[in-house]
VOPAGU-2260 file (C-alpha; in pm, 1 decimal, decimal comma):
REM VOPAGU-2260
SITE   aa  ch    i         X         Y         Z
SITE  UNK   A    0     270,6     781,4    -620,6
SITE  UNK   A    1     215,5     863,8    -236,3
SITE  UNK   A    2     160,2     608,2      25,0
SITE  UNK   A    3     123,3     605,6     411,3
SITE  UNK   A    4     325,6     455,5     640,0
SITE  UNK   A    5     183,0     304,4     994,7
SITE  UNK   A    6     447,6     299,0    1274,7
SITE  UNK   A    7     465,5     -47,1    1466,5
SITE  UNK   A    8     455,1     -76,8    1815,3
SITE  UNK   A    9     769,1    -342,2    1988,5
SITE  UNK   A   10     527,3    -640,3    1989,6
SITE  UNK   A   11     438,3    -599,4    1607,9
SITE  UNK   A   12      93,2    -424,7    1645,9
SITE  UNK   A   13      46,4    -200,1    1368,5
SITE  UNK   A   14      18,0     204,9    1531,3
SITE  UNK   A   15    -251,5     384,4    1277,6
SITE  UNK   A   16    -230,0     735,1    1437,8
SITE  UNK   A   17     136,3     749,7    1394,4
SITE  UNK   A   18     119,9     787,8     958,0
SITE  UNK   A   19     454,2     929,2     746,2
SITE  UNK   A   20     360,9     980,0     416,4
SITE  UNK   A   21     638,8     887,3     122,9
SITE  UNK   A   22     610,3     977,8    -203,5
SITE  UNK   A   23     807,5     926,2    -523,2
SITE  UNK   A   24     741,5     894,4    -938,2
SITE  UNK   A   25     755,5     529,6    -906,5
SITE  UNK   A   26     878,9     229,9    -552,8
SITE  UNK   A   27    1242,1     246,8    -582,8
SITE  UNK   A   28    1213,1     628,2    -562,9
SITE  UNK   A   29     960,2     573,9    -246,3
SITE  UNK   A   30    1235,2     327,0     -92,7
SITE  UNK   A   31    1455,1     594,2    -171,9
SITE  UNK   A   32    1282,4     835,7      25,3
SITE  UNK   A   33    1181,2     602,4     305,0
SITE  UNK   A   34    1575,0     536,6     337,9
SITE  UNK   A   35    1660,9     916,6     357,4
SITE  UNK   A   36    1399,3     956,3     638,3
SITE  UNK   A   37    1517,2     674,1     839,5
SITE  UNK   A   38    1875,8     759,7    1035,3
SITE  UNK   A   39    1980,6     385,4    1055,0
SITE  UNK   A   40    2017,0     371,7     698,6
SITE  UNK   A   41    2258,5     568,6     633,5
SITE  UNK   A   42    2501,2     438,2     398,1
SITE  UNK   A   43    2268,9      99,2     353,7
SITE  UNK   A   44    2202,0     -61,6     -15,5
SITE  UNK   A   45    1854,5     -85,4     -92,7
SITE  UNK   A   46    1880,6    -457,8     -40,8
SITE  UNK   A   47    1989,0    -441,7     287,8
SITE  UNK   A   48    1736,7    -142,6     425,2
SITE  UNK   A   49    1444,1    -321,0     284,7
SITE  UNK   A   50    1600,1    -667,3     461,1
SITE  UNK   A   51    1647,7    -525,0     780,1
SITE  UNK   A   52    1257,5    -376,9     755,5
SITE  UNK   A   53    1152,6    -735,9     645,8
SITE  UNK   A   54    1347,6    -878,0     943,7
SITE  UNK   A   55    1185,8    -627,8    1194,4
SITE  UNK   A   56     848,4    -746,1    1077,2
SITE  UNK   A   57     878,0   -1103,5    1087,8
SITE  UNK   A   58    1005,7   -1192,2     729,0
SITE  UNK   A   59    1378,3   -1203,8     773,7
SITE  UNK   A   60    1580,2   -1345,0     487,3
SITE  UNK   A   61    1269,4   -1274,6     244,6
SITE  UNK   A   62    1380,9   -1303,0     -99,8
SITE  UNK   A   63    1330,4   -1033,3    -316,0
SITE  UNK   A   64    1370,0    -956,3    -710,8
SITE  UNK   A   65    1737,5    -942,4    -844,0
SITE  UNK   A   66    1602,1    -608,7   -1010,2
SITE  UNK   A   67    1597,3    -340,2    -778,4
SITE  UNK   A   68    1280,0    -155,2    -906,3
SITE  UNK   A   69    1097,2    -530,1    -890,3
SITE  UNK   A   70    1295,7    -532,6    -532,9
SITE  UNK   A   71    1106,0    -243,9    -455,0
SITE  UNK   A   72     753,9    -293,2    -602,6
SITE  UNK   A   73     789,8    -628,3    -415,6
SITE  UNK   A   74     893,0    -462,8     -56,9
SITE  UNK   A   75     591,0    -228,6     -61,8
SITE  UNK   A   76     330,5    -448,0    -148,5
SITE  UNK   A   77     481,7    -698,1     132,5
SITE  UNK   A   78     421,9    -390,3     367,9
SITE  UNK   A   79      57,8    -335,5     221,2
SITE  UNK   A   80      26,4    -715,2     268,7
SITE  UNK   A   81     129,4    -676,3     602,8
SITE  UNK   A   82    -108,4    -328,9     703,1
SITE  UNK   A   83     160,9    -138,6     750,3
SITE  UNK   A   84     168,8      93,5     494,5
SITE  UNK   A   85    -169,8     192,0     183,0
SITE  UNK   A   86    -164,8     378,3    -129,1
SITE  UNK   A   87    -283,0     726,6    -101,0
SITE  UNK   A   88    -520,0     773,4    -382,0
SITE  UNK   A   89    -673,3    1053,8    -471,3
SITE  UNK   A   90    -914,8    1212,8    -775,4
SITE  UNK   A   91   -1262,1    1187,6    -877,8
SITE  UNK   A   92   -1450,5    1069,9    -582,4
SITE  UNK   A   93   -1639,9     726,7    -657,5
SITE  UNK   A   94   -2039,7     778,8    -663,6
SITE  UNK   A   95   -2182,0     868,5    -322,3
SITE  UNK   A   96   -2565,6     719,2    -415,4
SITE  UNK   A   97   -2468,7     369,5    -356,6
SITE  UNK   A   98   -2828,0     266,3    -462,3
SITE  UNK   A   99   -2989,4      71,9    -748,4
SITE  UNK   A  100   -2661,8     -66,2    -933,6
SITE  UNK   A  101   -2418,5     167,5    -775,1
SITE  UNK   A  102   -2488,7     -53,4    -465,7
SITE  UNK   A  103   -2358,8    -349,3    -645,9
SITE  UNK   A  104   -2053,8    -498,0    -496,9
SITE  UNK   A  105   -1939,0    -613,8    -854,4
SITE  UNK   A  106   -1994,0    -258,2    -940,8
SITE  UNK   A  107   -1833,0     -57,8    -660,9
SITE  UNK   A  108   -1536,4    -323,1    -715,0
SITE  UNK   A  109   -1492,3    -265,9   -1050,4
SITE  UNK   A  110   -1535,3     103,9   -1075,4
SITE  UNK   A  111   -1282,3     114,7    -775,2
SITE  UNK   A  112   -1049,2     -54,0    -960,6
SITE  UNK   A  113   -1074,6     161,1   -1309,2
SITE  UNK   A  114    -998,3     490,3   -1047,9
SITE  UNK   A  115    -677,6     310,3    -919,4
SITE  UNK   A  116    -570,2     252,0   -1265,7
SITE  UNK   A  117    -682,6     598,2   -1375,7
SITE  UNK   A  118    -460,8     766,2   -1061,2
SITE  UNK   A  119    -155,8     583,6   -1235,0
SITE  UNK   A  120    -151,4     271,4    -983,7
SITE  UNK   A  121     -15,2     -52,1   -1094,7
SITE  UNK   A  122    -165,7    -405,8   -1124,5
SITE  UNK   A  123      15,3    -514,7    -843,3
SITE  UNK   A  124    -121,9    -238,3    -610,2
SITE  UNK   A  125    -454,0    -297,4    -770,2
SITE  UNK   A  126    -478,6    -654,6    -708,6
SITE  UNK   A  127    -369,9    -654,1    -346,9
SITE  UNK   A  128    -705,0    -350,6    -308,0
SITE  UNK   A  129    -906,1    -616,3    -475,8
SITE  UNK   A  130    -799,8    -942,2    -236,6
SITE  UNK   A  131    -857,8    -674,0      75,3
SITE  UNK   A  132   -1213,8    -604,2     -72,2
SITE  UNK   A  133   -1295,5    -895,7    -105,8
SITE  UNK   A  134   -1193,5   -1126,4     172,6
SITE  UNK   A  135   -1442,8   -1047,5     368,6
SITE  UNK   A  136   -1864,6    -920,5     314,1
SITE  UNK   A  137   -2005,2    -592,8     144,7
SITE  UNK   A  138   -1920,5    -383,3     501,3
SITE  UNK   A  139   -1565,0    -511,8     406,2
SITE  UNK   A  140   -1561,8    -425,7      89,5
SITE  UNK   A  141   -1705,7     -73,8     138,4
SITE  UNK   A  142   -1456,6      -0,5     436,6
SITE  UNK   A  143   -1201,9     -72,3     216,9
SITE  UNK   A  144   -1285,4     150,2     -88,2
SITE  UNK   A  145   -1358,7     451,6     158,7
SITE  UNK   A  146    -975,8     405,1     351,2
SITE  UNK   A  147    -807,4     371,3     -41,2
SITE  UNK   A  148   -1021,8     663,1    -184,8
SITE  UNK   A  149    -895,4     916,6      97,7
SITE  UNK   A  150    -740,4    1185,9     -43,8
């Protein structure tokens, strides 16, 4: 599993040419990693890191899962929620002839969704591509498919 991470600038816009990629077997080991790259947490729990991240982007005392990998799974897709970080998915490339059926929102959406589960990502991750996708018209949903195809 490999995500990006978008900087922030001080008054909370998100900073998309300033990317860190993080990557671990599973989101506690990504937390992990995001922890080790970050000097201010060093000596922090995983509890407080991911509070003091929460706090710096508007969510302070969020509760998160007792369970630290749910903890985890839970932190990320707050900062996917958010924009401020995406899963970087990569593998076979979805059809480029978008006509006839292929063209088909339903379709694009669902064979989107069978790659993302095919490249090992969860539900969770898989449902918050599908409410991006879909909150908005078929530009949307195309837009977002090409940025969580990139390899």
């Amino acid at each position: 599993m490999k995500i990006k991470m978008y900087g922030m600038a001080p008054d909370g816009e998100i900073v998309r040419d300033d990317v860190e990629l993080f990557e671990g077997e599973n989101a506690r080991e990504i937390v992990q990693v995001m922890m080790a790259a970050t000097p201010v947490a060093n000596g922090q729990t995983e509890a407080a890191f991911m509070g003091d991240v929460l706090a710096r982007i508007g969510k302070p005392g969020y509760k998160l899962p007792d369970d630290p990998s749910a903890a985890c799974e839970a932190f990320l897709g707050i900062l996917w929620q958010r924009g401020l970080a995406e899963p970087v998915v990569s593998g076979d490339p979805l059809p480029t002839d978008l006509s006839g059926e292929q063209g088909n929102a339903f379709f694009i959406l669902g064979r989107m969704r069978a790659l993302l589960r095919d490249r090992g990502l969860s539900w969770q991750e898989i449902d918050i591509f599908t409410a991006e996708a879909t909150r908005g018209d078929y530009y949307r949903l195309l837009g977002t498919v090409m940025r969580w195809a990139e390899a």
